[in-house]
C-alpha positions as semicolon CSV with decimal commas, in nm:
position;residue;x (nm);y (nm);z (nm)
1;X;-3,394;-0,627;-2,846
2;X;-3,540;-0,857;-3,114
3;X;-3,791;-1,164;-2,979
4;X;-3,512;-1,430;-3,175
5;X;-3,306;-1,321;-2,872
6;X;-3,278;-1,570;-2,612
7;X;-3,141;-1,544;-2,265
8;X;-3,119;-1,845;-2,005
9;X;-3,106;-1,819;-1,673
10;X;-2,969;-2,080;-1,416
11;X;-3,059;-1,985;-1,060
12;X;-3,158;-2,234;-0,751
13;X;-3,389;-1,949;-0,624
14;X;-3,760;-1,961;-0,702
15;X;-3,795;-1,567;-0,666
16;X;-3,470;-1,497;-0,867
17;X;-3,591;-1,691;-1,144
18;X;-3,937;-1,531;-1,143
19;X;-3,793;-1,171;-1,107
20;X;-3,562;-1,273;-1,434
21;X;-3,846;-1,393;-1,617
22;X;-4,052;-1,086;-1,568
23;X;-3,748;-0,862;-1,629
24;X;-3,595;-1,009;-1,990
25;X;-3,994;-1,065;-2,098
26;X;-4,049;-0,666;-2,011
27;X;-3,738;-0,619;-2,221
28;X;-3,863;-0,761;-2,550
29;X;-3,647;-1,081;-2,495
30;X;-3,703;-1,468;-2,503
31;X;-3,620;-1,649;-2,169
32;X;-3,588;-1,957;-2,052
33;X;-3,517;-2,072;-1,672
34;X;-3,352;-2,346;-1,486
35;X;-3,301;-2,409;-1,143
36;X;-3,043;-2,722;-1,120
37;X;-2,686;-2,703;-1,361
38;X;-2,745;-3,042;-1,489
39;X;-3,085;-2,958;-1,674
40;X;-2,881;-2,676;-1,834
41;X;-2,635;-2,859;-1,946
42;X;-2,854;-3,123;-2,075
43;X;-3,092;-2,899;-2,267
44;X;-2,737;-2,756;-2,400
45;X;-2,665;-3,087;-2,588
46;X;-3,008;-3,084;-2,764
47;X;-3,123;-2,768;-2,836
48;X;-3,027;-2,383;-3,009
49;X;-2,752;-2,228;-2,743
50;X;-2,866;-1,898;-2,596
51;X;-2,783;-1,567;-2,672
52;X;-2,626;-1,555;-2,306
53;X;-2,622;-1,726;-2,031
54;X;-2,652;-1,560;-1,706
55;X;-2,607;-1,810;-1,401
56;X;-2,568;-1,791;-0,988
57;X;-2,273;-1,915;-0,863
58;X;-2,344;-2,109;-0,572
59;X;-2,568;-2,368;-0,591
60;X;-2,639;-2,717;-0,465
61;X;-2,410;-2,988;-0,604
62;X;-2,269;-2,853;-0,958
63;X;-2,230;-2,438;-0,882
64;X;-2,196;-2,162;-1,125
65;X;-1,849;-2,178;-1,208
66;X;-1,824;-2,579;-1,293
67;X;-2,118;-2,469;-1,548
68;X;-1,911;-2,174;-1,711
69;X;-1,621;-2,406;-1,739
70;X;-1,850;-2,631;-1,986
71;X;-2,012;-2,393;-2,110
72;X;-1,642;-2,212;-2,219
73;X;-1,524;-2,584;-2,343
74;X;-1,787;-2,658;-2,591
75;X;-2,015;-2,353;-2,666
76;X;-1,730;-2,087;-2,639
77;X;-1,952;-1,837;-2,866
78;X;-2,218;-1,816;-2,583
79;X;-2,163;-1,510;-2,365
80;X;-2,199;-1,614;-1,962
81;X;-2,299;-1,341;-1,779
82;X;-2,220;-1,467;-1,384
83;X;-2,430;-1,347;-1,092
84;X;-2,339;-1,413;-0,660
85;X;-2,427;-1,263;-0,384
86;X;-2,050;-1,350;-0,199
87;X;-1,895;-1,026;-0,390
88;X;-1,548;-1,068;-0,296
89;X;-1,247;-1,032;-0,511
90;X;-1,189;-1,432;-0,551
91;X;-1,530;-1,439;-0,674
92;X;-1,498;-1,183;-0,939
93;X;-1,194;-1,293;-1,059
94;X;-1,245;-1,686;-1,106
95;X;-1,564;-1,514;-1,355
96;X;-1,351;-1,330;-1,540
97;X;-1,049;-1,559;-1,574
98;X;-1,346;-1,824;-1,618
99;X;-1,427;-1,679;-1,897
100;X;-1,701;-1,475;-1,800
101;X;-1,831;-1,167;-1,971
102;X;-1,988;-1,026;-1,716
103;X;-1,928;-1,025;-1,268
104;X;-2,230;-0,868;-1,127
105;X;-2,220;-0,873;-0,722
106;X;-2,593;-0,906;-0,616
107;X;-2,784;-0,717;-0,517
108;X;-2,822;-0,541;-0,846
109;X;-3,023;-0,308;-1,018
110;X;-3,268;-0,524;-1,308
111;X;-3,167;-0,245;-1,590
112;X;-2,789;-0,322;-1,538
113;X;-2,835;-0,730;-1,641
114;X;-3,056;-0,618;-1,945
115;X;-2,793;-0,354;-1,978
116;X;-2,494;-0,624;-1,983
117;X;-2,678;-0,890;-2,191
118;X;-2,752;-0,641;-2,474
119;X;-2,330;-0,582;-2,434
120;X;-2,297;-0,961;-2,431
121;X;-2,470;-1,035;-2,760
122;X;-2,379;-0,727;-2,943
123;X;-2,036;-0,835;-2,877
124;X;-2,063;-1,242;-2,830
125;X;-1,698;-1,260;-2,811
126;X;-1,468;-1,542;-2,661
127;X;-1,262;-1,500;-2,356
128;X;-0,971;-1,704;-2,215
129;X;-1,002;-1,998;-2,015
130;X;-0,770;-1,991;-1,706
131;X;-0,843;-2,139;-1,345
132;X;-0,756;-1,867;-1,093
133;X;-0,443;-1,891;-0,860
134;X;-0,466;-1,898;-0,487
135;X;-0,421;-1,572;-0,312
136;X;-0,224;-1,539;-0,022
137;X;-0,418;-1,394;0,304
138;X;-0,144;-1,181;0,328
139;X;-0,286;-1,013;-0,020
140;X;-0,644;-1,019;0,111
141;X;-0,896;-0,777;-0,010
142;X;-1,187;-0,732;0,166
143;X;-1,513;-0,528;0,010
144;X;-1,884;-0,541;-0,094
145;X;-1,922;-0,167;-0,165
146;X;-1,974;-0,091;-0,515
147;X;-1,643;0,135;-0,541
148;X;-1,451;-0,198;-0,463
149;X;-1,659;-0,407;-0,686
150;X;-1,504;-0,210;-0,968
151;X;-1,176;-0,272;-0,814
152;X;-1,263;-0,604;-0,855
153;X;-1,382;-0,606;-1,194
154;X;-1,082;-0,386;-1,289
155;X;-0,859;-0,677;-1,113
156;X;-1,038;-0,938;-1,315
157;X;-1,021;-0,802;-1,639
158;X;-0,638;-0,669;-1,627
159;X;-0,536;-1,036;-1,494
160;X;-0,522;-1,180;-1,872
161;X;-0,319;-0,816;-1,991
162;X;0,012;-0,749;-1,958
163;X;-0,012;-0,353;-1,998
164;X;0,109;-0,129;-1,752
165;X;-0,119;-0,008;-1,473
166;X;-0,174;0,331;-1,229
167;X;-0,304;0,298;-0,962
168;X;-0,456;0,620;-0,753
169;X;-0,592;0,736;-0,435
170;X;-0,489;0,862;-0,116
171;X;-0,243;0,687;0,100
172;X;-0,386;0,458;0,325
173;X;-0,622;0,303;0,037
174;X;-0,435;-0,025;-0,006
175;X;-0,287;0,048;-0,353
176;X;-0,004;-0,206;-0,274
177;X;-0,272;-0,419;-0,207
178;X;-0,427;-0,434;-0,536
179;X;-0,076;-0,443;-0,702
180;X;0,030;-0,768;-0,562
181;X;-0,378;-0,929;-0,633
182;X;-0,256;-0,781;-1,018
183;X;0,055;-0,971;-0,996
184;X;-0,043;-1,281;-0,818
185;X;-0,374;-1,312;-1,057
186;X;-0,179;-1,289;-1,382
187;X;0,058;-1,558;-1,543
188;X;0,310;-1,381;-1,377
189;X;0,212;-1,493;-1,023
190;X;0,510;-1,761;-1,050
191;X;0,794;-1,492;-1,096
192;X;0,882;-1,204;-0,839
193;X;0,627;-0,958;-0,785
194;X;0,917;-0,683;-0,642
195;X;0,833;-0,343;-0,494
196;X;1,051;0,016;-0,454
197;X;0,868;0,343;-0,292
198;X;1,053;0,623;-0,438
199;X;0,971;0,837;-0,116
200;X;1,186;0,626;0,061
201;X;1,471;0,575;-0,144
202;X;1,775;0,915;-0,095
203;X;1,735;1,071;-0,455
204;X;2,101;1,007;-0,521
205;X;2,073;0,610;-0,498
206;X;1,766;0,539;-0,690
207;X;1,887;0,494;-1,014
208;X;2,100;0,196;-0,887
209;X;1,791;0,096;-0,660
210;X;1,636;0,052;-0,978
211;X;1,898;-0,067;-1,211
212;X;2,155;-0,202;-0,995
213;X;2,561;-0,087;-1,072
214;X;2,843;-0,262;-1,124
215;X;3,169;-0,283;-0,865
216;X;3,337;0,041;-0,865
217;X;3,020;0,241;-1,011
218;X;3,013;0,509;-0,711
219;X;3,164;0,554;-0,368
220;X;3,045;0,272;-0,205
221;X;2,948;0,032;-0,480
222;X;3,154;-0,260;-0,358
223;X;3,020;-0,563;-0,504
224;X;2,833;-0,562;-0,819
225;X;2,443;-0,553;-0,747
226;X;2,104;-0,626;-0,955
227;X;1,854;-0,302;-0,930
228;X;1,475;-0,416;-0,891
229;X;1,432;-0,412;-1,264
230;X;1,685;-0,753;-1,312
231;X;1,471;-0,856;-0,976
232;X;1,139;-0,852;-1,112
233;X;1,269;-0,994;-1,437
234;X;0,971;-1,233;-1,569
235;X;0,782;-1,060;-1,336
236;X;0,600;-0,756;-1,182
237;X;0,756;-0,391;-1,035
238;X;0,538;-0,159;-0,828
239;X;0,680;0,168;-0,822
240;X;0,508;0,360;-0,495
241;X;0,516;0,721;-0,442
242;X;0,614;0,739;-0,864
243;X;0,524;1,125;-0,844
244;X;0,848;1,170;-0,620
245;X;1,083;1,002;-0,852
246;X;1,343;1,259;-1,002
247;X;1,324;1,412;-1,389
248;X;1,660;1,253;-1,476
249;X;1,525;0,853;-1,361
250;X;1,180;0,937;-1,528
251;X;1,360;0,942;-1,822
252;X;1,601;0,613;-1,769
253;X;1,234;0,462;-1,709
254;X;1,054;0,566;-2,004
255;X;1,325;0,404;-2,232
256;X;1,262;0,074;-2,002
257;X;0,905;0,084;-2,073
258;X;0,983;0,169;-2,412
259;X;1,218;-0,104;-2,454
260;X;1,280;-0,347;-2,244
261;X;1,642;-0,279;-2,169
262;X;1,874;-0,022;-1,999
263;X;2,244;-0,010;-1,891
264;X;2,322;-0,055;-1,514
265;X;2,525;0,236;-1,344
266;X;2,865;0,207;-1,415
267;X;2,811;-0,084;-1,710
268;X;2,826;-0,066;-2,083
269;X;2,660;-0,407;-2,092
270;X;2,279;-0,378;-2,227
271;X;2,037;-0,564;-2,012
272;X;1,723;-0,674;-2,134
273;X;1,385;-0,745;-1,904
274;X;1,042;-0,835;-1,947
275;X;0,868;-0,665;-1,658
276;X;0,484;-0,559;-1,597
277;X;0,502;-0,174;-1,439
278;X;0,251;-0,128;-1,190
279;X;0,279;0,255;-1,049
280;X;0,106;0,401;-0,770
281;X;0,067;0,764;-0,641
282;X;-0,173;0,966;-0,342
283;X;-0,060;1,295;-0,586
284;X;-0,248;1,456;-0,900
285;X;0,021;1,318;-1,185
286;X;-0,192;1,522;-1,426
287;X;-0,136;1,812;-1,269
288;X;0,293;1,764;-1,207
289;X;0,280;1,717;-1,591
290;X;0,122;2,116;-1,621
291;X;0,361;2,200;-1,351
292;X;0,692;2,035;-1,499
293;X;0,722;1,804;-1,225
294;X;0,686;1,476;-1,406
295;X;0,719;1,410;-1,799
296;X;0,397;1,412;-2,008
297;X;0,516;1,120;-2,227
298;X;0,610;0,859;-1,916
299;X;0,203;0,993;-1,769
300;X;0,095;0,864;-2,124
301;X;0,280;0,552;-2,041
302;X;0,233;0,460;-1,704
303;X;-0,142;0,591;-1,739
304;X;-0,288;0,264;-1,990
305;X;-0,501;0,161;-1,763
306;X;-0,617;0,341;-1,452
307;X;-0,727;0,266;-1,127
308;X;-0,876;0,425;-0,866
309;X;-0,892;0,327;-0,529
310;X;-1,200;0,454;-0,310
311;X;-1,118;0,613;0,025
312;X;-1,275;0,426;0,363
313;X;-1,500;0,722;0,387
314;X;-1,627;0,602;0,028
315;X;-1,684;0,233;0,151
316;X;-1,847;0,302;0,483
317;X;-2,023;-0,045;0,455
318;X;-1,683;-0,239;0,452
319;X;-1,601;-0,126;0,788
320;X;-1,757;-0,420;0,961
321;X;-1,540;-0,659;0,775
322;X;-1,263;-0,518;0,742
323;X;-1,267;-0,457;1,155
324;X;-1,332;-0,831;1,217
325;X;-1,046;-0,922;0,952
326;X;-0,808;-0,625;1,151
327;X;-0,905;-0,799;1,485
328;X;-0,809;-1,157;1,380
329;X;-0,462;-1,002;1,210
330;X;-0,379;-0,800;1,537
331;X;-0,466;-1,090;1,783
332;X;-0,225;-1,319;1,571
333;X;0,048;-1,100;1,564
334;X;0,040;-0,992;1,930
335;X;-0,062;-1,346;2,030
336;X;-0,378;-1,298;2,243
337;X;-0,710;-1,359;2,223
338;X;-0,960;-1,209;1,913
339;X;-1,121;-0,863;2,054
340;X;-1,527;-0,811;1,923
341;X;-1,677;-0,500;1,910
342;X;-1,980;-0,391;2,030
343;X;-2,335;-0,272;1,788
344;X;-2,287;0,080;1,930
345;X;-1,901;0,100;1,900
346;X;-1,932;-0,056;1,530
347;X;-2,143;0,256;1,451
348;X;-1,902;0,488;1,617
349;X;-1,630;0,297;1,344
350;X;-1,834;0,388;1,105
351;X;-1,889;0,691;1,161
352;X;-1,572;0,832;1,179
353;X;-1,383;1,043;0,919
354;X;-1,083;0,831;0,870
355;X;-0,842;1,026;0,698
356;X;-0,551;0,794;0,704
357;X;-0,831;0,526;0,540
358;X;-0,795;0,142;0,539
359;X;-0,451;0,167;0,701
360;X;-0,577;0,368;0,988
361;X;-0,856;0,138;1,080
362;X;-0,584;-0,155;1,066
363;X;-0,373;0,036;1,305
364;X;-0,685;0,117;1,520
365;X;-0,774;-0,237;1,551
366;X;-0,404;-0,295;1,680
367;X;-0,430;-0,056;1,949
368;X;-0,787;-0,223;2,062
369;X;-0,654;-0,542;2,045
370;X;-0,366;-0,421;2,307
371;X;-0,564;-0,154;2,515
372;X;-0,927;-0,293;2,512
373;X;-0,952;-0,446;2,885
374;X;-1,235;-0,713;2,777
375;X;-1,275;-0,935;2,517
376;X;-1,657;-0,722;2,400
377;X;-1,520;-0,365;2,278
378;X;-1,772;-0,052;2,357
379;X;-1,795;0,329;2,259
380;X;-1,570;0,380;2,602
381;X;-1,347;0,173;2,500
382;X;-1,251;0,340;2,147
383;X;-0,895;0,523;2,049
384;X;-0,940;0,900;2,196
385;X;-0,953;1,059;1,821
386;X;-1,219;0,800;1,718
387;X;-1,471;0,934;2,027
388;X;-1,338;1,320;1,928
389;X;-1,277;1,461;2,285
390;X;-1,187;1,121;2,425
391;X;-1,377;1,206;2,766
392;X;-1,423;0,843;2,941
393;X;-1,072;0,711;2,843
394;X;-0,754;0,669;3,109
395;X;-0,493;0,901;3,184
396;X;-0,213;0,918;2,967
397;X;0,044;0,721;3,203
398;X;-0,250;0,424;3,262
399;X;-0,267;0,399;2,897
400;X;0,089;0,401;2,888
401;X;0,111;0,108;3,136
402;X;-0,161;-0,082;2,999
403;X;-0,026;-0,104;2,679
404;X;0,321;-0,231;2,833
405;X;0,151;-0,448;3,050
406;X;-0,024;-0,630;2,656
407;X;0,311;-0,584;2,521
408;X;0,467;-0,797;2,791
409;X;0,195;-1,062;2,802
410;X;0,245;-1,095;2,407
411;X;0,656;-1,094;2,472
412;X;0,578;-1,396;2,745
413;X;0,372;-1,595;2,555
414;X;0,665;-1,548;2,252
415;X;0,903;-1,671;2,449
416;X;0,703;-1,960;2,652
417;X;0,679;-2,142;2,298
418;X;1,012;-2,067;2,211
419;X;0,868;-1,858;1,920
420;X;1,195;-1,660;1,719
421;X;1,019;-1,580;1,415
422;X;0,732;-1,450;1,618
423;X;0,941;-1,282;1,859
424;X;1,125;-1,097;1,528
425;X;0,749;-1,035;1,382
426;X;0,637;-0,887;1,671
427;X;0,893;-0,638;1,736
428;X;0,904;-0,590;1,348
429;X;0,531;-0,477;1,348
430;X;0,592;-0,250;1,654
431;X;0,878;-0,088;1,495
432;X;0,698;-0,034;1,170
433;X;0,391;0,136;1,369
434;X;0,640;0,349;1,536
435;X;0,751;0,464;1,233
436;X;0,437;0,515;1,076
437;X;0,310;0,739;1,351
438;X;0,621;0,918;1,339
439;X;0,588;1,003;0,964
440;X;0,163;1,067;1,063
441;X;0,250;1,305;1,313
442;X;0,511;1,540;1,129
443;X;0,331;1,520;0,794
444;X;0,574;1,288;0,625
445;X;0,910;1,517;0,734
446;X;1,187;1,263;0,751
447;X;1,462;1,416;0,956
448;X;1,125;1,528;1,208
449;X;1,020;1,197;1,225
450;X;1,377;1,062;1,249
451;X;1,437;1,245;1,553
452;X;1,133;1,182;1,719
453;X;1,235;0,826;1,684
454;X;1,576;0,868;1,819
455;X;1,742;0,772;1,507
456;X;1,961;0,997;1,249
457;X;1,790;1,067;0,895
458;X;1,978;0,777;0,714
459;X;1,877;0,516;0,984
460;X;1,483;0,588;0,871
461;X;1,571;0,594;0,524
462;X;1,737;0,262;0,519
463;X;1,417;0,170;0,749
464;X;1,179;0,265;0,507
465;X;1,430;0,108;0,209
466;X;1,386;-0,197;0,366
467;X;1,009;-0,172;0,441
468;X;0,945;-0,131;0,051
């Protein structure tokens, strides 16, 4: 890098500053350091601009991101490369939708911020200038790991496109998840961010599922109806499970994509939408396209930009979060008290395989929350499969009245404040884990699962319909 390069540095931290000194010098470049906002913007007024800026993000008084928002306003040539050490997805995408060239989650390795100011300069382009909506806790992501950093970069950077996305990994990996922190960090956050699993939906009905009919279409088709396209009109779609939709709707869909428009069943009427696709799928698309199972030309389409989400295996480090966020979510939904867990049994979490991922540890945390006797979790305390031959653990019918015995206290406690929408919440969530392990245990068969559950096929389908 040539010696007229100059990179400043804005940092409250003595030993950050020093180690970026020695670093950029080492690198062939100019530096110069500040510790407090104000002197940065001051010297800003008076003097050259810097080939980048690279700045902390929380700081005392004026932080990081009041300091890119100036910086964007009148110097929006200068690249700002923005450094924290609270890597969470809020924080990577207020630097991106900042403005920001550059998100980099500390700690990091001292060749990657040479590496992404030599980007910065040799590109020294400007970005848009948008304050970041609030995210629902409901659409919480939680993650330090590296694999998830690029989630959140990946969430950062496609919240100023409109192109369609894929999103991939195995179920469990909160692909949903990530869809809705797509939608809700976009300009479409305002409109309906509307979601269909094709898994779910009978093969026969999903072209009206998606485009809706008209009175009369089909056997059934009373009323006339708008399909989730007309729904998510100004909006976002996520398509789940887009590897099981059939070779006749891939086709309806491409035109959509292709388009804009399409013709409800039964209509002659052209309707015309402006939707942002977000798919998702646990399967190999790739490979359906070699085997004739899904169109090479939709792939191309759906596949823009890709995403892939890291298992829980991948992101061993996020387990202690994510089981203290899983705690507070299962105490407020059973309403009882928040259940802690022990150093030795946080290992144990940790340690496990977790095949069903993310979704698996939130369902483990519900059954600790019910069946954990004191308010401290330990190892003996664990789910049977998470301690492998589950010596230690009660009977079978103690566990069974245990957990009847939490159930009721939760019902009680429902009732005493003349709760309805937590009653309906409560029995909601139990019904939905029922199903779940219903699904888990048969490997996804339907009519298995269905009857397991006491129901008949169409009664899980229309379940699972209205679950999506």
């Amino acid at each position: 890098m040539s010696t007229s390069t100059l990179a400043w540095v804005l940092d409250d931290d003595d030993s950050i500053r020093w180690v970026m000194e020695r670093t950029f010098k080492n690198a062939g470049w100019n530096v110069r350091l500040f510790g407090l906002p104000e002197e940065l913007l001051k010297a800003m007024e008076v003097e050259e601009p810097p080939s980048v800026l690279i700045t902390d993000v929380r700081m005392p008084g004026m932080n990081g991101m009041d300091v890119l928002a100036h910086v964007q306003a009148q110097w929006p040539q200068v690249p700002v490369v923005v450094m924290t050490a609270h890597s969470d997805l809020d924080s990577a995408v207020n630097a991106f939708k900042g403005g920001a060239f550059e998100y980099l989650p500390k700690p990091f390795d001292l060749d990657d911020v040479i590496a992404v100011a030599e980007r910065a300069v040799s590109r020294n382009a400007k970005q848009n200038k948008k304050k970041a909506p609030k995210v629902d806790n409901e659409s919480l992501i939680i993650g330090e790991a590296p694999a998830m950093q690029e989630v959140f970069r990946a969430i950062g950077r496609l919240s100023r496109s409109h192109v369609s996305v894929l999103l991939t990994g195995p179920s469990g990996t909160g692909k949903e998840l990530v869809a809705k922190a797509l939608h809700e960090h976009s300009d479409r956050a305002e409109r309906n961010f509307v979601a269909l699993n094709m898994a779910a939906i009978p093969e026969d009905l999903i072209e009206s599922e998606l485009f809706g009919h008209e009175k009369g279409a089909f056997t059934g088709a009373v009323q006339k109806r708008d399909g989730r396209f007309k729904q998510a009109d100004g909006g976002t779609l996520f398509l789940d499970e887009i590897g099981d939709m059939p070779l006749g709707v891939q086709t309806r869909l491409l035109r959509v994509l292709a388009e804009g428009q399409f013709y409800p069943v039964g209509s002659h009427e052209l309707t015309r939408v402006n939707v942002r696709v977000i798919a998702a799928t646990h399967i190999d698309l790739a490979k359906a396209v070699e085997e004739g199972k899904f169109r090479e030309d939709l792939y191309h389409r759906l596949n823009v930009i890709h995403v892939r989400l890291p298992t829980l295996a991948e992101r061993r480090e996020d387990i202690p979060l994510l089981v203290e966020h899983f705690l507070g979510l299962a105490a407020q939904e059973l309403q009882t008290g928040v259940k802690s867990v022990s150093a030795e049994a946080m290992k144990k979490l940790q340690a496990a395989p977790w095949p069903g991922n993310v979704r698996q540890l939130e369902n483990t945390c519900r059954w600790i929350t019910v069946m954990a006797s004191g308010d401290r979790v330990d190892v003996d305390e664990l789910p049977p499969e998470i301690n492998g031959n589950g010596e230690g653990f009660q009977s079978a019918s103690e566990l069974h009245q245990d957990w009847w015995l939490g159930f009721r206290n939760a019902l009680k406690k429902t009732f005493q404040a003349d709760d309805t929408e937590g009653f309906t919440q409560l029995m909601g969530n139990i019904e939905q884990i029922a199903i779940e392990e219903a699904l888990h245990s048969t490997g996804g068969h339907k009519q298995k699962a269905a009857e397991r559950l006491g129901w008949g096929r169409n009664t899980l389908t229309r379940k699972l319909k209205r679950e999506s």
